[in-house]
mmCIF file of the C-alpha atoms, coordinates in Angstrom:
data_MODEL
# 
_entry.id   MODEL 
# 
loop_
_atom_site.group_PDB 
_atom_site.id 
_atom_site.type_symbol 
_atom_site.label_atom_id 
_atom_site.label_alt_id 
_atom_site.label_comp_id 
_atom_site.label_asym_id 
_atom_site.label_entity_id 
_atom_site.label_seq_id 
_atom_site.pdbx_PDB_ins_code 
_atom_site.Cartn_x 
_atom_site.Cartn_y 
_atom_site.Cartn_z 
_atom_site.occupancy 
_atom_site.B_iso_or_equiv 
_atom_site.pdbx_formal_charge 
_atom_site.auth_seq_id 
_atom_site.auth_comp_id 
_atom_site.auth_asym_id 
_atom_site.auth_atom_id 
_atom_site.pdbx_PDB_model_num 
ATOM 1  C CA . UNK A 1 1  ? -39.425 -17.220 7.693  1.00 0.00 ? 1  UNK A CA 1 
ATOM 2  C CA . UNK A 1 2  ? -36.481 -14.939 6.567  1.00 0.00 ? 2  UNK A CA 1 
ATOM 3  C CA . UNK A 1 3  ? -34.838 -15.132 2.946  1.00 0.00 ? 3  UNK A CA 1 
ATOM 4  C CA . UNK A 1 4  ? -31.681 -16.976 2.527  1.00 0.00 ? 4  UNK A CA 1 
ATOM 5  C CA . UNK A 1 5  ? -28.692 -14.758 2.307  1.00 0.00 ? 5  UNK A CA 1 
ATOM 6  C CA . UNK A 1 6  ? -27.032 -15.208 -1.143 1.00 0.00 ? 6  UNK A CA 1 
ATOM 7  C CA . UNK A 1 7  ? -23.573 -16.092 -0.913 1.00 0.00 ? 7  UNK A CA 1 
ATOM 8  C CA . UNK A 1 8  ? -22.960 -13.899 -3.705 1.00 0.00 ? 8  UNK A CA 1 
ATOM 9  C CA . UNK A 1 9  ? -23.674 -9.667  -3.134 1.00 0.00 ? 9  UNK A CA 1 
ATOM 10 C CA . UNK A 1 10 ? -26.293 -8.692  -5.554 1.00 0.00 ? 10 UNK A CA 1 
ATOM 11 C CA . UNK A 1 11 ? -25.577 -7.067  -9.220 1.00 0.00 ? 11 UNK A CA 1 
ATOM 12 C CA . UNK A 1 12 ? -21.659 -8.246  -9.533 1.00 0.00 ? 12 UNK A CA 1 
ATOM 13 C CA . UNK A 1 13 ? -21.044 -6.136  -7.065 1.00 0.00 ? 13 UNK A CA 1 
ATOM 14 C CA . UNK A 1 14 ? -17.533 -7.158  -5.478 1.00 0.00 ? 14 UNK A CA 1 
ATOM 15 C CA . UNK A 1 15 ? -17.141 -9.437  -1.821 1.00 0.00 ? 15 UNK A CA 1 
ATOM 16 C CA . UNK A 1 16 ? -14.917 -6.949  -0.396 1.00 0.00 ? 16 UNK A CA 1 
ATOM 17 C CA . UNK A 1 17 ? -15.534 -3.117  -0.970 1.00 0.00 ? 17 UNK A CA 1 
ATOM 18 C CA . UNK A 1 18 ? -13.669 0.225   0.026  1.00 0.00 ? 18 UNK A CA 1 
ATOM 19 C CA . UNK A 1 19 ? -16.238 3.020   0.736  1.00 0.00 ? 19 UNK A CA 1 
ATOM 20 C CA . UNK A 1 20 ? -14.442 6.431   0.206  1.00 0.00 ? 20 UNK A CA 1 
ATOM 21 C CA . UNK A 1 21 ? -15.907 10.080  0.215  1.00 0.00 ? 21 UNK A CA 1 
ATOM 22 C CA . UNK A 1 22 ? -16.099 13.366  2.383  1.00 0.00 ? 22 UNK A CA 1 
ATOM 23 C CA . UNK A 1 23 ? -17.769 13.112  5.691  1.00 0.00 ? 23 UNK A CA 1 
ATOM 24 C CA . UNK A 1 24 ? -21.214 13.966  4.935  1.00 0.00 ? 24 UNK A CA 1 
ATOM 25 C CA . UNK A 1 25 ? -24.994 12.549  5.112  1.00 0.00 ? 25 UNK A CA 1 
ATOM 26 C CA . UNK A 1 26 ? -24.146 11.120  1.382  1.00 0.00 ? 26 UNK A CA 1 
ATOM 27 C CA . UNK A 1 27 ? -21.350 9.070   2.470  1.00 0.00 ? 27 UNK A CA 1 
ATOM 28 C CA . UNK A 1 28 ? -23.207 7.774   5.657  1.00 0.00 ? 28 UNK A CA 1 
ATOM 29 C CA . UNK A 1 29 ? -26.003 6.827   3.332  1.00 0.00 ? 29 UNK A CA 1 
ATOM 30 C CA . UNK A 1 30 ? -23.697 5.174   0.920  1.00 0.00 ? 30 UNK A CA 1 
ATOM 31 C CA . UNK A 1 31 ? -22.635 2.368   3.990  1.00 0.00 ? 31 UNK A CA 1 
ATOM 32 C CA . UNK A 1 32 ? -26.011 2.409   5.331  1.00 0.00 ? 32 UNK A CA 1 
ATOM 33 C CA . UNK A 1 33 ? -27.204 1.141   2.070  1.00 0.00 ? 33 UNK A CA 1 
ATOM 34 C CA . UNK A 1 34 ? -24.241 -1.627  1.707  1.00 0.00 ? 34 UNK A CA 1 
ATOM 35 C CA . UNK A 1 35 ? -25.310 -2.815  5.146  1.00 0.00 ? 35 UNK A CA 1 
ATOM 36 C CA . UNK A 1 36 ? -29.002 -2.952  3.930  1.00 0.00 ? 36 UNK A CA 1 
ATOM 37 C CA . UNK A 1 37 ? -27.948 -4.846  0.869  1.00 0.00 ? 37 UNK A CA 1 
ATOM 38 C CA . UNK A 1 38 ? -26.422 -7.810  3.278  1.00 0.00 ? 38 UNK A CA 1 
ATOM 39 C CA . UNK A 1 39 ? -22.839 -6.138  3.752  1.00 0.00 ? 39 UNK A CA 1 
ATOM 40 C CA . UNK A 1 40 ? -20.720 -5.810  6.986  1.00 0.00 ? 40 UNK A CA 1 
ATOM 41 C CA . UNK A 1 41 ? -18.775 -3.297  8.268  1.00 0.00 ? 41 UNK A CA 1 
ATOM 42 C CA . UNK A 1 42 ? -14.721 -3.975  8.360  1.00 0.00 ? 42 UNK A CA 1 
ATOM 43 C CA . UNK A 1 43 ? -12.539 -2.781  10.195 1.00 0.00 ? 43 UNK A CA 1 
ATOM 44 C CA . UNK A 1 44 ? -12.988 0.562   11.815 1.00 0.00 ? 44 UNK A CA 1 
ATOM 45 C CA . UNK A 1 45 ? -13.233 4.227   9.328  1.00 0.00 ? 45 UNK A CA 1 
ATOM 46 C CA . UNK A 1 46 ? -10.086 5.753   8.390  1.00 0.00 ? 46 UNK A CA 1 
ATOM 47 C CA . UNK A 1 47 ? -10.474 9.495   8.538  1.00 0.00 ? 47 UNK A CA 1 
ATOM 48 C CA . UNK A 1 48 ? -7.992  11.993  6.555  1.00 0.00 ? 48 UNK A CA 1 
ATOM 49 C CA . UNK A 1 49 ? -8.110  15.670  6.149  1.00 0.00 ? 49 UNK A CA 1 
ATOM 50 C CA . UNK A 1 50 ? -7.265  17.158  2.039  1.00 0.00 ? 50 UNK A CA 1 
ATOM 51 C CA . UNK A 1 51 ? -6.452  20.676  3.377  1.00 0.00 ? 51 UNK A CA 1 
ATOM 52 C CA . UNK A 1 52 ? -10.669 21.461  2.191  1.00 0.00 ? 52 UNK A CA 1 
ATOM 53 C CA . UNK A 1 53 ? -12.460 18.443  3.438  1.00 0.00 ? 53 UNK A CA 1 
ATOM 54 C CA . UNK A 1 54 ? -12.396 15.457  6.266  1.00 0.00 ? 54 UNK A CA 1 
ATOM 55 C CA . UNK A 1 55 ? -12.717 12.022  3.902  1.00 0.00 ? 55 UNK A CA 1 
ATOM 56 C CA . UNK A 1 56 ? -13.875 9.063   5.250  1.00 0.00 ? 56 UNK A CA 1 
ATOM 57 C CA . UNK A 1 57 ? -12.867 5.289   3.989  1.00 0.00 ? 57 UNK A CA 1 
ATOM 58 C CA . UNK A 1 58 ? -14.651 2.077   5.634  1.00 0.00 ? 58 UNK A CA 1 
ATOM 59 C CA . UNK A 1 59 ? -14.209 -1.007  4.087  1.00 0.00 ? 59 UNK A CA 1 
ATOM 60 C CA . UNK A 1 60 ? -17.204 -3.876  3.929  1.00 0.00 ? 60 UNK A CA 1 
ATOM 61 C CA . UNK A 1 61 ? -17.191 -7.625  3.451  1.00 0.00 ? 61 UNK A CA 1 
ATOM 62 C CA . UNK A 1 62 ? -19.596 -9.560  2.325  1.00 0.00 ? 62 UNK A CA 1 
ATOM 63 C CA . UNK A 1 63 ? -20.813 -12.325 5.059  1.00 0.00 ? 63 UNK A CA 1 
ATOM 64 C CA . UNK A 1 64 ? -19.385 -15.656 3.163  1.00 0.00 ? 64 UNK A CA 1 
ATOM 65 C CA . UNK A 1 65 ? -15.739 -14.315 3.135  1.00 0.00 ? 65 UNK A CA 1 
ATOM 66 C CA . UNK A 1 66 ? -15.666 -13.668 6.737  1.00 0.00 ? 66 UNK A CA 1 
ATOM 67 C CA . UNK A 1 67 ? -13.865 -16.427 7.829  1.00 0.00 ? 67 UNK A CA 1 
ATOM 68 C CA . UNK A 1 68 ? -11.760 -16.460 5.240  1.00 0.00 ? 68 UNK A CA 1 
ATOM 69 C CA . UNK A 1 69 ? -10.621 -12.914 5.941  1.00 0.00 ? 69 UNK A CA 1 
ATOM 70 C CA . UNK A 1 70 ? -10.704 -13.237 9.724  1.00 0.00 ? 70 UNK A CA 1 
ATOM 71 C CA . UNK A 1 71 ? -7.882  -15.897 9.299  1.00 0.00 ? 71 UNK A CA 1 
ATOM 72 C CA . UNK A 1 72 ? -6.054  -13.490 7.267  1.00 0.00 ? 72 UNK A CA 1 
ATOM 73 C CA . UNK A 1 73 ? -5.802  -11.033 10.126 1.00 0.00 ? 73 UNK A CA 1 
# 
């Protein structure tokens, strides 16, 4: 039988997260390891270029505030 999901995302961490950093392997393991810990993707990436580097920004929700922020939208 698998676990209950905790309604709360583990160590304090916050429901709603912005993921920033330059498009590497780091960053991809960075959200790969929020959506291992229970977390779901928002929204699509936003991509900018600094003049040096491409940096990436996806945004993740934990599962218990989905409704409330799919009424939001």
């Amino acid at each position: 039988m698998p676990a209950k999901k905790s309604s709360q995302p583990p160590d304090g961490l916050p429901l709603y997260r912005v993921l920033t950093g330059p498009d590497d392997a780091a960053f991809c393991h960075r959200v790969g390891e929020a959506v291992a810990l229970g977390y779901k993707l928002y929204g699509a990436p936003a991509v900018t270029y600094n003049g040096e580097n491409v940096i990436v920004a996806q945004a993740i929700i934990w599962p218990t505030i989905e409704r409330s922020v799919a009424r939001i939208r």
